[in-house]
C-alpha positions as CSV (number, residue, x, y, z in Angstrom):
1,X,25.1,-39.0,8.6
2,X,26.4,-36.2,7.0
3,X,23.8,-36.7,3.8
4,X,21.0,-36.9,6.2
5,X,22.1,-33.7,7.5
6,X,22.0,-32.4,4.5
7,X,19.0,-33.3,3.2
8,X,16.9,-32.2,6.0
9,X,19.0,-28.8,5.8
10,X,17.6,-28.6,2.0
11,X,13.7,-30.2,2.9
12,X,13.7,-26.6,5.4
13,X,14.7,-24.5,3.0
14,X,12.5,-25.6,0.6
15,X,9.5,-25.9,3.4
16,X,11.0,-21.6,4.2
17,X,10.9,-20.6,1.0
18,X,7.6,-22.0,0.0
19,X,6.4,-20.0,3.1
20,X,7.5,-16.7,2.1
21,X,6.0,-17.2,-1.7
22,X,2.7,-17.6,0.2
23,X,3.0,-14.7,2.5
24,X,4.1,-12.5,-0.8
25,X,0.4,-14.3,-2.4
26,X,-1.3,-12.8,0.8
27,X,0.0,-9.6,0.6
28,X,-2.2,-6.3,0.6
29,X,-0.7,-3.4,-1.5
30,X,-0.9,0.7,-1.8
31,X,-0.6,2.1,-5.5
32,X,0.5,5.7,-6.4
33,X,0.0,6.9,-9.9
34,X,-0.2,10.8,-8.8
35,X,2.5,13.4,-9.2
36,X,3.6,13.5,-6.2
37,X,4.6,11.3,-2.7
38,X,1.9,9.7,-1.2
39,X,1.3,8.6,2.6
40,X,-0.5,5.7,3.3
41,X,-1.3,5.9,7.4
42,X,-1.8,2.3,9.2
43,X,-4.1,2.6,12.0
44,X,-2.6,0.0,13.4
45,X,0.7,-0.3,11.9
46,X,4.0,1.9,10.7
47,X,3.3,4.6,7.7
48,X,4.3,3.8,4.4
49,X,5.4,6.6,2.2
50,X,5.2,5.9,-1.8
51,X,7.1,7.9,-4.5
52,X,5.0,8.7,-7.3
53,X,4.5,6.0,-9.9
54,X,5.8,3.1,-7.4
55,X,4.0,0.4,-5.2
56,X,4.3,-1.0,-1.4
57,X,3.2,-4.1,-1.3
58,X,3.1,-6.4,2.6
59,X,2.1,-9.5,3.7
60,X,-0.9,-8.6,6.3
61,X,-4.5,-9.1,6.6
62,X,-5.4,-5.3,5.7
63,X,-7.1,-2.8,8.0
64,X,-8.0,1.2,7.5
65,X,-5.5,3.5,6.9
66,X,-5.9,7.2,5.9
67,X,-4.5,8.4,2.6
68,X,-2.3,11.7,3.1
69,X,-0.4,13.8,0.1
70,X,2.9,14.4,1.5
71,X,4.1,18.6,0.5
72,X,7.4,19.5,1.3
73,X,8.0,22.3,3.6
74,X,4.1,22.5,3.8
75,X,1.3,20.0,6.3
76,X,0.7,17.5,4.4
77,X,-3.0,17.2,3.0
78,X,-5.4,14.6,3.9
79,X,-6.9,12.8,1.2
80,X,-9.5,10.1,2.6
81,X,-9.8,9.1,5.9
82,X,-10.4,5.2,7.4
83,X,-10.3,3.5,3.7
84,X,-10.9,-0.3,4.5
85,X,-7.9,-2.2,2.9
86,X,-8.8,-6.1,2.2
87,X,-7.5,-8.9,3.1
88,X,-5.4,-9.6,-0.2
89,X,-6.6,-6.4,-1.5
90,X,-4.8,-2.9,-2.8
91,X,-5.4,0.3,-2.7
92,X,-4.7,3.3,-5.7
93,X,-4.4,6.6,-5.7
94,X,-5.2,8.9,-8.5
95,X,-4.1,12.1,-9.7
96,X,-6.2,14.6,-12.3
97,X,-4.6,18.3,-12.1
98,X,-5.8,19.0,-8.4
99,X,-8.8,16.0,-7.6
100,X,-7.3,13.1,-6.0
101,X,-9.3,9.9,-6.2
102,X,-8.9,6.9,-4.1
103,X,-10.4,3.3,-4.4
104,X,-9.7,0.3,-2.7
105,X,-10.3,-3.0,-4.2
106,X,-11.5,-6.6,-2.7
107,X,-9.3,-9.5,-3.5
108,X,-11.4,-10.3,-6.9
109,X,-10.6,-6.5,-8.3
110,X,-14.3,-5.2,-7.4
111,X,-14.4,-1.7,-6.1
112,X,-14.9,-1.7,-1.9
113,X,-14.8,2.0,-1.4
114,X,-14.0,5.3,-3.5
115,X,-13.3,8.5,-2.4
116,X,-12.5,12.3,-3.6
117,X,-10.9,14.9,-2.7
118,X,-10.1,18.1,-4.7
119,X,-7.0,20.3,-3.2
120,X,-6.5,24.1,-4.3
121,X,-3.7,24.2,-6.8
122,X,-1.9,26.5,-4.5
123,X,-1.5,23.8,-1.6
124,X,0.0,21.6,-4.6
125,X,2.6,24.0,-5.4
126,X,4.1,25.0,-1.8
127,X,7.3,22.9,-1.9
C-alpha cells in the first residue's frame, strides 16, 4: 500500500512540474535595456516595474499595456501608450541619450508594433 502511495505521490509531481515548464514556455515578457527603471502598465493586470538591464517575464496570454519611464521625485513619463503584447510574445525597450524606442514582438520574433518617444534631457535628469 505504502509504494502505491508513493508512486502516485511521485506520478503528481511529475504531472505538476511538467505543468509549470509549460506555463514558463507560454509566458509573455517586458525587456529593459535603458538607463533607467522602466514601468510596464497592465490594462488589465498589476504593474510591473523593471530595473534597467533586467527582464519580467509571466505566464499569460498578453494584452496592452502602456510603457512609462519611472523618475524619482519627478511624474513619471509616458513612453507609448496601448502597445499590444502577444500571446508568447515580449516587449523591449530602448534607450539612445533622450529617444526611447519601444517594439513588441509576435511569438516568431517579427516586429508587431514600434513606437518613439524623445524626452527633454532635463525630465531625465530630475532625480
Amino acid at each position: 500500500m505504502i509504494k502505491k502511495s508513493a508512486l502516485g505521490v511521485m506520478i503528481a509531481l511529475t504531472l505538476s512540474l511538467g505543468l509549470v515548464a509549460a506555463q514558463s514556455a507560454n509566458a509573455c515578457c517586458a525587456y529593459n535595456h535603458t538607463g533607467g527603471e522602466i514601468k510596464f502598465a497592465w490594462h488589465l493586470a498589476p504593474d510591473w516595474h523593471v530595473k534597467s538591464g533586467h527582464k519580467k517575464c509571466d505566464p499569460g496570454k498578453g494584452g496592452k499595456m502602456d510603457v512609462v519611464k519611472v523618475i524619482s521625485d519627478a511624474p513619471d513619463i509616458k513612453i507609448c501608450s496601448d502597445v499590444p503584447v502577444a500571446h508568447h510574445g515580449w516587449v523591449s525597450v530602448y534607450q539612445n541619450d533622450n529617444l526611447f524606442t519601444v517594439k513588441s514582438f509576435n511569438k516568431d520574433g517579427t516586429v508587431k508594433v514600434t513606437c518613439t518617444r524623445t524626452i527633454d534631457s532635463e525630465s531625465l535628469k530630475q532625480k
